[in-house]
C-alpha positions as CSV (number, residue, x, y, z in Angstrom):
1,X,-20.1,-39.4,-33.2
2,X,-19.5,-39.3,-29.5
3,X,-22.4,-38.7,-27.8
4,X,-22.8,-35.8,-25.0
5,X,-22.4,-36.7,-21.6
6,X,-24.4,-35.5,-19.2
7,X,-23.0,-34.2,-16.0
8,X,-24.5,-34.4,-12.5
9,X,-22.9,-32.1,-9.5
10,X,-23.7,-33.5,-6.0
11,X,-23.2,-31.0,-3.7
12,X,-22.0,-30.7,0.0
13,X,-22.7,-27.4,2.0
14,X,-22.8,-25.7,5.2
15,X,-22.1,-22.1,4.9
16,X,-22.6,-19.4,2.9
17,X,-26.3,-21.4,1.6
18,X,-26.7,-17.8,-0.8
19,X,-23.8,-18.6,-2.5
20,X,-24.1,-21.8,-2.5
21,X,-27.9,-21.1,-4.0
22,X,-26.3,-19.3,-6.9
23,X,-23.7,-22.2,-7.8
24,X,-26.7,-24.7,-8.0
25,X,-28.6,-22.3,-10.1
26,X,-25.9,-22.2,-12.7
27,X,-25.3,-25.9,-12.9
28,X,-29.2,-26.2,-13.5
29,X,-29.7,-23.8,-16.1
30,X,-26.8,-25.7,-17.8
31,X,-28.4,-29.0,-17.6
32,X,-26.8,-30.3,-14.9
33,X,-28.9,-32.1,-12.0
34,X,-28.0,-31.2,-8.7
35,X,-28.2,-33.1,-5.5
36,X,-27.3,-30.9,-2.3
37,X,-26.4,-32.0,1.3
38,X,-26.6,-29.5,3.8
39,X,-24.5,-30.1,7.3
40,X,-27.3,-30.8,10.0
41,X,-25.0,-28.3,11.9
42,X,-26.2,-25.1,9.8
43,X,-29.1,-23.7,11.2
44,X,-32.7,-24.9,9.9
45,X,-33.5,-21.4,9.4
46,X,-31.0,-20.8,6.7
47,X,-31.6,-24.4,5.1
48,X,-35.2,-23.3,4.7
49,X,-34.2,-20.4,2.9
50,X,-31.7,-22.3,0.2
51,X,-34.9,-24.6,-0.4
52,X,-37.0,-21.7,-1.2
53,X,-34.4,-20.0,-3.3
54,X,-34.1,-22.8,-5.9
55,X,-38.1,-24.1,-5.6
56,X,-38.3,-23.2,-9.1
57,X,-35.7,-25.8,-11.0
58,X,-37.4,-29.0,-11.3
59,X,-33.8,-31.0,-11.2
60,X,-32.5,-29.6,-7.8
61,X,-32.9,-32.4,-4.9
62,X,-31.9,-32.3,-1.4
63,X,-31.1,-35.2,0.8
64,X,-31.2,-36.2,4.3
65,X,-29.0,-33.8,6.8
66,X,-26.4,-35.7,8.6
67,X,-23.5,-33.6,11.1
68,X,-20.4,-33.5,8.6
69,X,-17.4,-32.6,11.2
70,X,-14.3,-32.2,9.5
71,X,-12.1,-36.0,9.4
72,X,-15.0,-37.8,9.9
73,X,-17.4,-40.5,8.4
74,X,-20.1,-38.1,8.1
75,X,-18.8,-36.0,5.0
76,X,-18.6,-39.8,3.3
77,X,-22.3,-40.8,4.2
78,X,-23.4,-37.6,3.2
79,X,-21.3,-38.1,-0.8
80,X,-22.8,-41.8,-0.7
81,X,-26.8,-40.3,0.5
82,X,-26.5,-37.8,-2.6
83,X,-24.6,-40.1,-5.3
84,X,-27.8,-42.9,-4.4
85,X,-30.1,-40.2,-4.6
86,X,-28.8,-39.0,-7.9
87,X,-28.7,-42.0,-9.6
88,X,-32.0,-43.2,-8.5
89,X,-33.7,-40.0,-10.0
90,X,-31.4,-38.8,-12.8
91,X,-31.1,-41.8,-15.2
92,X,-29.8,-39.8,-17.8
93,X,-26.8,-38.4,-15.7
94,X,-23.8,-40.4,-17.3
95,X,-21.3,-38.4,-14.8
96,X,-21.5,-37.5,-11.3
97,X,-19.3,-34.5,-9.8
98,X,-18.2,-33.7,-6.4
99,X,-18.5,-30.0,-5.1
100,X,-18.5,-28.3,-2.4
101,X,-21.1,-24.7,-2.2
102,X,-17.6,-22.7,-2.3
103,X,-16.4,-25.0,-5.6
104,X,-16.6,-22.3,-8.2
105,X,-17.0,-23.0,-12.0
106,X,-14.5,-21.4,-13.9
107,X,-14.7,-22.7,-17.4
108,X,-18.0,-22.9,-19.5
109,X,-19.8,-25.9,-18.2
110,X,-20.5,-27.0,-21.6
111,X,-16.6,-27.1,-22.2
112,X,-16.3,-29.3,-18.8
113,X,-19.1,-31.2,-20.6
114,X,-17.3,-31.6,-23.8
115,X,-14.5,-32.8,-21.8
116,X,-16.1,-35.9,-20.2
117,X,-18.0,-36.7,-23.6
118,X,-14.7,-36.9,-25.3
119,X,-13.4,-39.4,-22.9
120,X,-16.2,-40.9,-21.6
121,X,-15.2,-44.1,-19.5
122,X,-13.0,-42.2,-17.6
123,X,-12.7,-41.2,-13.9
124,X,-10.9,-38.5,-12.8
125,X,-10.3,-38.8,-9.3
126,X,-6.6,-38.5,-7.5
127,X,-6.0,-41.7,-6.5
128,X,-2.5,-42.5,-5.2
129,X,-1.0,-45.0,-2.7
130,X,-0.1,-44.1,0.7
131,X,3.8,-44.5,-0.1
132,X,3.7,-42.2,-2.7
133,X,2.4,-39.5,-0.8
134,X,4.0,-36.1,0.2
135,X,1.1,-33.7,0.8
136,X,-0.3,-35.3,3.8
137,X,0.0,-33.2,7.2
138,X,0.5,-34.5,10.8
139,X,3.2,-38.0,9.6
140,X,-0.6,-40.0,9.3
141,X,-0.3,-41.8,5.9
142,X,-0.1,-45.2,6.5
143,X,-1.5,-45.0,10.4
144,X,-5.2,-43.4,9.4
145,X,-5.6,-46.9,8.2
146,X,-4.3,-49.1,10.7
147,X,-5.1,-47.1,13.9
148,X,-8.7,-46.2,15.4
149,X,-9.8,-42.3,15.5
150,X,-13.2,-42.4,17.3
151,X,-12.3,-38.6,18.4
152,X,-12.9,-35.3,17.1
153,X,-9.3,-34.0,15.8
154,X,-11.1,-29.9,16.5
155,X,-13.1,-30.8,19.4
156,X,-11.2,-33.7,21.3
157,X,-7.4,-33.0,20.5
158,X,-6.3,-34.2,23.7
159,X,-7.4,-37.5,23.4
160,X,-7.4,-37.6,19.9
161,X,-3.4,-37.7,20.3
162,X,-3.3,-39.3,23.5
163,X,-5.5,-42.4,21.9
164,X,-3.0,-42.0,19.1
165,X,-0.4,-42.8,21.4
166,X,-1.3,-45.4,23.4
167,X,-1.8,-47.3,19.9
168,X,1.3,-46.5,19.2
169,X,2.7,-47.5,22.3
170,X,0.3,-50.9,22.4
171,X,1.6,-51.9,18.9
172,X,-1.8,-52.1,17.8
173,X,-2.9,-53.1,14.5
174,X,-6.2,-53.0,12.5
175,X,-6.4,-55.4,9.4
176,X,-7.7,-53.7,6.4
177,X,-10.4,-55.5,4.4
178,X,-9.9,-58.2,1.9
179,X,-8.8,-56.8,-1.4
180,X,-8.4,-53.1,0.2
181,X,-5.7,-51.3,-1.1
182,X,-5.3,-47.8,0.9
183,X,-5.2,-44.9,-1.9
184,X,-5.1,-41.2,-1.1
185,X,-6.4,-38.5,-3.2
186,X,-8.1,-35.0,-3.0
187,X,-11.4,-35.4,-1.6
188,X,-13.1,-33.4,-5.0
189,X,-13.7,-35.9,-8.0
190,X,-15.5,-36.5,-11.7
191,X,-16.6,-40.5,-11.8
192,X,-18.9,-42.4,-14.4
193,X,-22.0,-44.1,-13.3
194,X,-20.7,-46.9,-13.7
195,X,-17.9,-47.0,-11.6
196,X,-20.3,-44.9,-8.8
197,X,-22.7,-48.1,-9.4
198,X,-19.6,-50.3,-9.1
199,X,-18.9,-48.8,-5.6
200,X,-22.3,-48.3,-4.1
201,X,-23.5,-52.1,-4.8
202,X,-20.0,-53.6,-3.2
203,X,-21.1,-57.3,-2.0
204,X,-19.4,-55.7,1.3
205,X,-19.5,-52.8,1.6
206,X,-21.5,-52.5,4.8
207,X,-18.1,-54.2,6.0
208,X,-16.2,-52.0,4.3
209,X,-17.8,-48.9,5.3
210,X,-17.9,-49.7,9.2
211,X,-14.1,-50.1,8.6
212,X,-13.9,-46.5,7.0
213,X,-16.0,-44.8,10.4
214,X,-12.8,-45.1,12.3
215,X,-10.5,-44.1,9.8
216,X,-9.2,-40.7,9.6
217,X,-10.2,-38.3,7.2
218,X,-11.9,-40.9,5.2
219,X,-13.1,-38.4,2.7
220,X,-10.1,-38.2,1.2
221,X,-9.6,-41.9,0.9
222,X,-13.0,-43.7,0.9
223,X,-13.6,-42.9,-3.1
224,X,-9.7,-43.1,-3.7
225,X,-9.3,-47.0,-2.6
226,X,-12.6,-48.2,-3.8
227,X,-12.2,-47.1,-7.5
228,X,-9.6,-48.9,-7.7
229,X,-11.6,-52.4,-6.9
230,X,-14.4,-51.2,-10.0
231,X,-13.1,-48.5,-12.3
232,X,-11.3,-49.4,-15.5
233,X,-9.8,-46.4,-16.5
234,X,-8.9,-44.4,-14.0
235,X,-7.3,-40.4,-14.6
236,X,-5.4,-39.8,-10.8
237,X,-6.0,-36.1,-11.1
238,X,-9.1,-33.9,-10.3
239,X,-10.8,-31.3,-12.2
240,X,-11.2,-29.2,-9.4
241,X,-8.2,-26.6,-8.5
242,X,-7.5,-27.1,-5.0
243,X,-4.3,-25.7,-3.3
244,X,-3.2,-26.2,0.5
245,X,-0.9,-24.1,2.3
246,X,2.0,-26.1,4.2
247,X,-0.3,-26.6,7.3
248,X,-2.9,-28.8,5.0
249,X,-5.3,-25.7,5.0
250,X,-7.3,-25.0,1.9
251,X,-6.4,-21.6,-0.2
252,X,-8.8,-18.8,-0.3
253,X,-9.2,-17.0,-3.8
254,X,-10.6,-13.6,-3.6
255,X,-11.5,-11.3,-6.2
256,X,-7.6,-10.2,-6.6
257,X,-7.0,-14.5,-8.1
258,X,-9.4,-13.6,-11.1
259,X,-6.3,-13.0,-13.5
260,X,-5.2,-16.5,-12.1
261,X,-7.7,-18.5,-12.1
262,X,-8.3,-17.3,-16.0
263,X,-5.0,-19.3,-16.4
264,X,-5.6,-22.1,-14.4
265,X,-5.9,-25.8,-15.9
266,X,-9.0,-27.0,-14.7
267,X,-12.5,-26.7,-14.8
268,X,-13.5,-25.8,-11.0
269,X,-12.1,-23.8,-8.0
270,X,-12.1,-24.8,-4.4
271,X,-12.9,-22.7,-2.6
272,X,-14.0,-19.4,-3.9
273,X,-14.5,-16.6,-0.9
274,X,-18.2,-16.2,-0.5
275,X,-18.1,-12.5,-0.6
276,X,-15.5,-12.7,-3.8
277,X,-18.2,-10.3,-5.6
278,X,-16.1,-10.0,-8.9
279,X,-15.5,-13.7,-9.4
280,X,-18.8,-15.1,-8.8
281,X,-20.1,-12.0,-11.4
282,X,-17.2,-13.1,-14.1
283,X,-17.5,-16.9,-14.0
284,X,-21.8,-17.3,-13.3
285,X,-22.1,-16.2,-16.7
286,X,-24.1,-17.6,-19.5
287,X,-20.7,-18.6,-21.1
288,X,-18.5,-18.8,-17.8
289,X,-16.0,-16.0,-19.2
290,X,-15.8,-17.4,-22.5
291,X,-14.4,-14.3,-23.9
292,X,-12.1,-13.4,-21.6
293,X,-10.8,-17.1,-21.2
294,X,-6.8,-17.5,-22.1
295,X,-4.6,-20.7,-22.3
296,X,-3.9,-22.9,-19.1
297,X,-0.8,-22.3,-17.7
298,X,-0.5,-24.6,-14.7
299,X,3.2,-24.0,-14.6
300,X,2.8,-20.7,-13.6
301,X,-0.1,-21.7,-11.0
302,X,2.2,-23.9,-9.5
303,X,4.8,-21.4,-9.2
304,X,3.1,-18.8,-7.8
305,X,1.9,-21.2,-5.2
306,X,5.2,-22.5,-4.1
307,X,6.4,-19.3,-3.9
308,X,3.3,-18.3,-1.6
309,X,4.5,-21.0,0.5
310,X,7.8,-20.0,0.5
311,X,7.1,-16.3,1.7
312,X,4.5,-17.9,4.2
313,X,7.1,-20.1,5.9
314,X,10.1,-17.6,5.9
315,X,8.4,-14.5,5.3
316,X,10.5,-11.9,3.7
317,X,14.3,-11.2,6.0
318,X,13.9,-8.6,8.3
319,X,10.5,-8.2,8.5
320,X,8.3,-9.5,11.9
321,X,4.5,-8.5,11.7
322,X,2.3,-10.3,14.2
323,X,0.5,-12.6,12.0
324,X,3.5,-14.5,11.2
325,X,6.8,-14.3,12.9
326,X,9.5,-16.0,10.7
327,X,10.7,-19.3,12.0
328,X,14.6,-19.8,12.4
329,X,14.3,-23.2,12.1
330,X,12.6,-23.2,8.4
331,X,15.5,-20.8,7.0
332,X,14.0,-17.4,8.0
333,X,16.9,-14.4,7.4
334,X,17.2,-11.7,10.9
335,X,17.9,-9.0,8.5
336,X,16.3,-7.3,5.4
337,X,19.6,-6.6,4.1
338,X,23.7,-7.8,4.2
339,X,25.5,-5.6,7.1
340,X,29.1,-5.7,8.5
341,X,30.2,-6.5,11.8
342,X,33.8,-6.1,13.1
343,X,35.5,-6.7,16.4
344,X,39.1,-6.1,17.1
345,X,39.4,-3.3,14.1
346,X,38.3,0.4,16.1
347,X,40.8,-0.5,18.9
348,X,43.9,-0.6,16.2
349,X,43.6,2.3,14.1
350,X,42.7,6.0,14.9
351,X,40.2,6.4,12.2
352,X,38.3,3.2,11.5
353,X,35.0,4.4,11.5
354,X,35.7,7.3,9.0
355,X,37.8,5.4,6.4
356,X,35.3,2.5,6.5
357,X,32.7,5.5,5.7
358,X,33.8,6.1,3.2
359,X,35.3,3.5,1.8
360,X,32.0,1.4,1.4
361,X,29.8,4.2,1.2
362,X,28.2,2.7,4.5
363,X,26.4,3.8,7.8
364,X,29.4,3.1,10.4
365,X,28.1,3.0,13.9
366,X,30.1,2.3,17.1
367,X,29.1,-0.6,19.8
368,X,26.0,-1.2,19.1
369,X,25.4,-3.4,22.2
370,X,27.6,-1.4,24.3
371,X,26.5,-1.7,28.0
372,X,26.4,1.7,29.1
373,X,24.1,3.0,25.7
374,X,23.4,2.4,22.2
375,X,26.5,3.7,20.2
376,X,24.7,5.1,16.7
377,X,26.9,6.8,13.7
378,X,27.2,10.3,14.1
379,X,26.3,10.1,18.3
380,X,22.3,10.1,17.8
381,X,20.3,9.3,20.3
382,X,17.4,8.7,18.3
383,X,17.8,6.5,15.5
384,X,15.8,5.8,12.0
385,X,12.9,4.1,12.7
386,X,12.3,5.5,16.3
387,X,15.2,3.4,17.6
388,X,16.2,4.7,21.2
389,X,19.9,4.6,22.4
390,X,18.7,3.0,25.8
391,X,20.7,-0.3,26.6
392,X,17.4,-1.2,28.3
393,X,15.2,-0.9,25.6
394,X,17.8,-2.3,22.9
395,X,17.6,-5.6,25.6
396,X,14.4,-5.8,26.1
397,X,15.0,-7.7,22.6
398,X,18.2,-7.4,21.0
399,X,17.2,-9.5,18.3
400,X,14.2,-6.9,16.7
401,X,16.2,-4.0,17.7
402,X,19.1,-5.0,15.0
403,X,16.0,-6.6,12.5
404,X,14.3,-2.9,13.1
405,X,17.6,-1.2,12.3
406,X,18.3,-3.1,9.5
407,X,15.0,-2.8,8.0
408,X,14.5,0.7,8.8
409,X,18.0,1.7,6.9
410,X,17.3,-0.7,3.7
411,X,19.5,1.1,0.6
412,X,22.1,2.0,2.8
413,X,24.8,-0.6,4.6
414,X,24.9,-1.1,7.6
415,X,28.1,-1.4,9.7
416,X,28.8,-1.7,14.0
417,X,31.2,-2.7,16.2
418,X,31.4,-5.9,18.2
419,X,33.4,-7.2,20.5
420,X,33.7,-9.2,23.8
421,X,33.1,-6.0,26.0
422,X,29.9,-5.9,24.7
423,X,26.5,-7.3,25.9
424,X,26.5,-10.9,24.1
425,X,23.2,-12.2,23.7
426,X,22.8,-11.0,20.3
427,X,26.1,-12.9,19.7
428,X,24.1,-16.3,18.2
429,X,21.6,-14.0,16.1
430,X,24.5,-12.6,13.9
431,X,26.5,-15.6,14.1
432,X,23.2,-17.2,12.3
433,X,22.1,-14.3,9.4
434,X,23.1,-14.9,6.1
435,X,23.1,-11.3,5.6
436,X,25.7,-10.7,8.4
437,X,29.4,-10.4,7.3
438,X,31.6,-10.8,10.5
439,X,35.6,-9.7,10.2
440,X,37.0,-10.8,13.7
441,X,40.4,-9.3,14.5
442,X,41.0,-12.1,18.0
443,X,43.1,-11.0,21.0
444,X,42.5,-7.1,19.9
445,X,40.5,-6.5,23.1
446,X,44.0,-6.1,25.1
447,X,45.1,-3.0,23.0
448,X,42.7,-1.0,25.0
449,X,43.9,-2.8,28.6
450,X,47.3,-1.5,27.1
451,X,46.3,1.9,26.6
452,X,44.7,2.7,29.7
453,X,48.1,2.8,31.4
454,X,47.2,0.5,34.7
455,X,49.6,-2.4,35.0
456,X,49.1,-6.0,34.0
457,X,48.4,-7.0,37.8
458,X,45.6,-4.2,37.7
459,X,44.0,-5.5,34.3
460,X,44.6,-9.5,34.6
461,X,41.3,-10.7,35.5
462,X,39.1,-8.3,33.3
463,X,41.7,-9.7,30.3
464,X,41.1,-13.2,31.4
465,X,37.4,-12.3,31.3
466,X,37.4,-10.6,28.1
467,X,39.4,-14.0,26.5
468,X,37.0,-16.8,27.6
469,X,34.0,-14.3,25.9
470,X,35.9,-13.6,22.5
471,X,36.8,-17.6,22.7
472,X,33.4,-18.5,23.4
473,X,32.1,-16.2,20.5
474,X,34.8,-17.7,18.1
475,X,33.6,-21.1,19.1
476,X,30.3,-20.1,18.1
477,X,31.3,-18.7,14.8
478,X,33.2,-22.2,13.8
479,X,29.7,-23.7,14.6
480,X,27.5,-26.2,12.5
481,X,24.8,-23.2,12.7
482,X,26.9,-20.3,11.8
483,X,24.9,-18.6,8.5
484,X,27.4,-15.5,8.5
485,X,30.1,-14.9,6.2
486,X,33.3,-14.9,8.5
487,X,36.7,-13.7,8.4
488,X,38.8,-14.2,11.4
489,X,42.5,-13.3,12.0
490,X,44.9,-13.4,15.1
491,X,46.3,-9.5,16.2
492,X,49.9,-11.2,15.6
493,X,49.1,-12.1,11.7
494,X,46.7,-8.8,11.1
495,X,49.3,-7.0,12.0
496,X,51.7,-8.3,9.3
497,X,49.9,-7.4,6.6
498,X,47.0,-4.8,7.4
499,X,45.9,-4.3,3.9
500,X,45.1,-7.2,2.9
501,X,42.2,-8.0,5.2
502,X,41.2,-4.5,4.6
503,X,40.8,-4.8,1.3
504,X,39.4,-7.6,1.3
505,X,36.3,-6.7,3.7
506,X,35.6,-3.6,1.3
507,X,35.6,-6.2,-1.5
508,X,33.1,-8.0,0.2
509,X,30.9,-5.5,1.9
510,X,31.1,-3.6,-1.8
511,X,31.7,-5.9,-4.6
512,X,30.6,-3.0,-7.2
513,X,33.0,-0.2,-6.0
514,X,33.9,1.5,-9.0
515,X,37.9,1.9,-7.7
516,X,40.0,0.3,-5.1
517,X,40.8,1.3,-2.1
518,X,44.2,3.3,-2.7
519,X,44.5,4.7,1.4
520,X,43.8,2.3,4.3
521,X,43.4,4.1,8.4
522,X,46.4,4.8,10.6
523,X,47.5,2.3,12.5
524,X,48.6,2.5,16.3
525,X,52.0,2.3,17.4
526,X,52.2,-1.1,19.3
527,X,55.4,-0.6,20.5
528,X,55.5,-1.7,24.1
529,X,52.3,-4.0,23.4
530,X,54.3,-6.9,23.4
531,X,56.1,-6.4,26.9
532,X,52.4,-5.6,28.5
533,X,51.5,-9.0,26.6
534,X,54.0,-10.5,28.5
535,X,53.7,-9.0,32.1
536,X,50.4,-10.8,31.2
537,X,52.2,-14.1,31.2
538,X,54.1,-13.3,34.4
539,X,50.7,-12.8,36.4
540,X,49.5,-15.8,35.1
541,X,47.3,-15.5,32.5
542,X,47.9,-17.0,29.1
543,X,47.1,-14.4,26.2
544,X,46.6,-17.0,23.0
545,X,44.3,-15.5,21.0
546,X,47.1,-12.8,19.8
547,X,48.6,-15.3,18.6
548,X,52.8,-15.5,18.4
549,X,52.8,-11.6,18.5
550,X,56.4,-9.8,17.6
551,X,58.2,-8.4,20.2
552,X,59.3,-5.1,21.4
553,X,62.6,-5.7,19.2
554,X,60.8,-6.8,16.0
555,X,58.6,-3.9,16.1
556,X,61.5,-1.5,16.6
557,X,62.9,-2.6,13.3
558,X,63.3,0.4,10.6
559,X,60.4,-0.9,8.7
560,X,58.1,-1.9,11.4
561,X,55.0,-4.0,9.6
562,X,52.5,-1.7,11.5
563,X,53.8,1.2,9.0
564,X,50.8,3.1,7.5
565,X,50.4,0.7,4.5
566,X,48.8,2.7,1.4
567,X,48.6,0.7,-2.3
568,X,50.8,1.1,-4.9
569,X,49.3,1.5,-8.3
């Protein structure tokens, strides 16, 4: 028959001492011996008053108050102070814990006691190499070892990175110990008290732990390389649940996790919130929510956590809150929602905006980044969302004026016109949404030159202009950053076929139209297009992006190609 272990919890606080109070309190009345550090930092007053809450249980001790600075030596000299001291006084302790005063019990701690009994020369502490790692923050795996960090990483950043550097720069070096193998690992561990003998009576360890003062965050690595020199069965996973965000930074759980933690494989959380009222009354029980308890699921845990992550980083498309503004860089989405742009397409037929209407069942604005105002469906001046048709408002930031518009219209699709007479700083923003669909008609800016009736002479330059931006813009859209779905065609081969590319933007803007489209807009008559193209050419300027268009002649043909196409069924 295996006999029962007996579990000791050394314990490291500085905050919150009445909570901390309550979690030694429980591990008492269930047999466990506690040892408790508290930071030389908290004030004296409040120390006083944890010591005077637990008078009354005879296995509570308390040791020595050293400063405990986060990355530093001190939170290993305080672990070694209370592991001694716990040893020394508790013979019959055959396990010693780690815990912090936030670390919150939540499984019975006779089932956590069952657990070591059942396997009981075993240590469960994470212990893994540094080339193996992948959680560590800040590119210091290998370097906490062989560089010096005598300063504060909170208090002395400055020269904490600039001594960094200059080590870097230096080529310096520091040898490891003999027989040191660097092993990382979460700072929260189980051990036997054998292998805690094993590392407190090291021949060297004076040696080993001046080496350990100038590593960085030795807590998480002191314990994790020495185990390896005395423990013979090692477990490299802890029995405390401890998740870290994607800048290293513990999670909180709060009285909203108590379904989750219920699920969660492992015997401790780190860290509970001190004024988490309903988990502290559900897990300090006499049974530690026995009754409620339901099978591990770490799978989901872990889920739920990567996707936490995930929304963290990114945030959800189209939505900027001052807390957390999503970061292009990591993936982040402008817009809540998919949303049409098209340029080239108003300028050619007399009722664009309409057909497209109602052919997608969408919101079709006009130039949204006109200069002169804000051109909203339906001529509002006020839009959804409070949205103002000022061009200087809309500049002030173009990029959460179409994230506000989007957002603000979610259910509905979203449609505008673009083009190189526009204002053009929103041009990259689009050209990077996934959720932007961008049909480009190129060289269709010269249809309204055409129409205004002033000569080629007159309108030369402002065409030249209006090329170099649509080039520049199409340049952009052919990019290594482009996100946007894109459809481009030249005026000369849109013209050929219209429907086509019509039908194919409604297929893409609305894949789950019930019909297709059977009527497509009117198109202009471009007769006389051509010559002014070429009057273009005789003043000097080289109109390429409309492509080899027909001439005067071709388009004079019986069955011109810019015939109001409709689809045969």
């Amino acid at each position: 028959m295996t006999q029962a272990s007996t579990l000791g919890v050394v314990m490291l606080c500085h905050a919150a001492l009445d909570r901390a109070a309550q979690l030694a309190r429980h591990w008492a009345m269930h047999g466990c011996p506690v040892v408790i550090h508290v930071d030389a930092r908290t004030p004296h007053a409040q120390f006083e008053g944890l010591r005077s809450a637990l008078k009354d249980l005879p296995d509570i001790r308390f040791t020595p108050r050293l400063p405990c600075e986060w990355g530093t030596f001190g939170l290993v000299q305080a672990t070694l102070d209370a592991a001694t001291r716990m040893l020394a006084d508790f013979t019959q302790v055959s396990h010693v814990l780690l815990a912090s005063g936030s670390c919150l019990p939540i499984k019975p701690v006779r089932a956590l006691q069952a657990h070591l009994s059942a396997e009981p020369g075993i240590d469960f502490i994470e212990s893994v190499t540094t080339a193996d790692v992948g959680w560590t923050i800040g590119g210091l795996n290998e370097e906490r070892f062989t560089l010096r960090f005598p300063f504060s990483w909170k208090r002395q950043r400055r020269f904490f990175d600039g001594y960094v550097a200059l080590q870097r720069k230096l080529g310096f070096r520091r040898s490891l110990p003999k027989g040191l193998v660097p092993h990382l690992g979460s700072q929260w561990w189980c051990l036997t008290r054998r292998t805690l003998e094993g590392i407190l009576n090291l021949p060297d360890r004076g040696r080993i732990d001046r080496y350990f003062k100038r590593v960085w965050i030795p807590d998480e690595s002191y314990f994790q390389s020495l185990v390896r020199q005395v423990s013979t069965s090692i477990e490299s996973r802890s029995l405390t649940l401890s998740k870290f965000d994607y800048q290293g930074r513990p999670y909180i759980f709060y009285d909203d996790h108590l379904h989750l933690l219920r699920q969660a494989d492992a015997f401790i959380a780190r860290k509970a919130w001190h004024q988490a009222d309903v988990l502290y009354q559900t897990f300090l029980t006499r049974d530690g929510d026995r009754a409620h308890a339901t099978e591990p699921s770490p799978g989901k845990i872990n889920r739920l956590f990567a996707k936490a992550v995930e929304r963290r980083v990114k945030g959800r498309p189209g939505l900027y809150m001052q807390s957390r503004f999503p970061v292009r860089a990591r993936g982040a989405a402008l817009a809540a929602a998919p949303y049409g742009v098209f340029s080239g397409f108003a300028p050619l037929f007399t009722d664009f905006q309409p057909w497209l209407g109602r052919a997608l069942d969408a919101r079709v604005h006009g130039h949204l980044f006109a200069f002169d105002r804000v051109q909203f469906a339906g001529g509002e001046t006020v839009y959804k969302g409070g949205l103002s048709d000022s061009p200087t408002l809309r500049d002030y930031n173009p990029r959460s004026f179409l994230a506000n518009l989007i957002w603000n219209t979610r259910g509905e699709t979203q449609c505008f016109q673009f083009g190189p007479e526009d204002e053009q700083d929103i041009a990259p923003t689009i050209a990077s949404d996934p959720n932007a669909s961008i049909f480009l008609i190129s060289g269709a800016f010269a249809v309204p030159l055409w129409q205004s009736g002033r000569s080629a002479q007159e309108v030369r330059a402002e065409a030249a202009r209006l090329q170099k931006v649509e080039s520049d813009f199409i340049y952009m859209l052919k990019g290594v950053e482009t996100k946007a779905r894109i459809r481009i065609w030249s005026l000369a081969e849109f013209i050929e076929n219209p429907a086509e590319p019509l039908e194919q933007l409604v297929d893409l803007l609305n894949p789950r139209a019930a019909h297709r489209v059977t009527e497509l807009p009117q198109l202009l008559d471009l007769r006389g297009f051509g010559s002014f193209l070429q009057d273009l050419r005789n003043q000097g300027m080289a109109p390429v992006l409309m492509g080899d268009f027909p001439s005067d002649v071709e388009l004079a043909q019986p069955n011109p190609p810019f015939a109001r196409p409709r689809i045969v069924r």
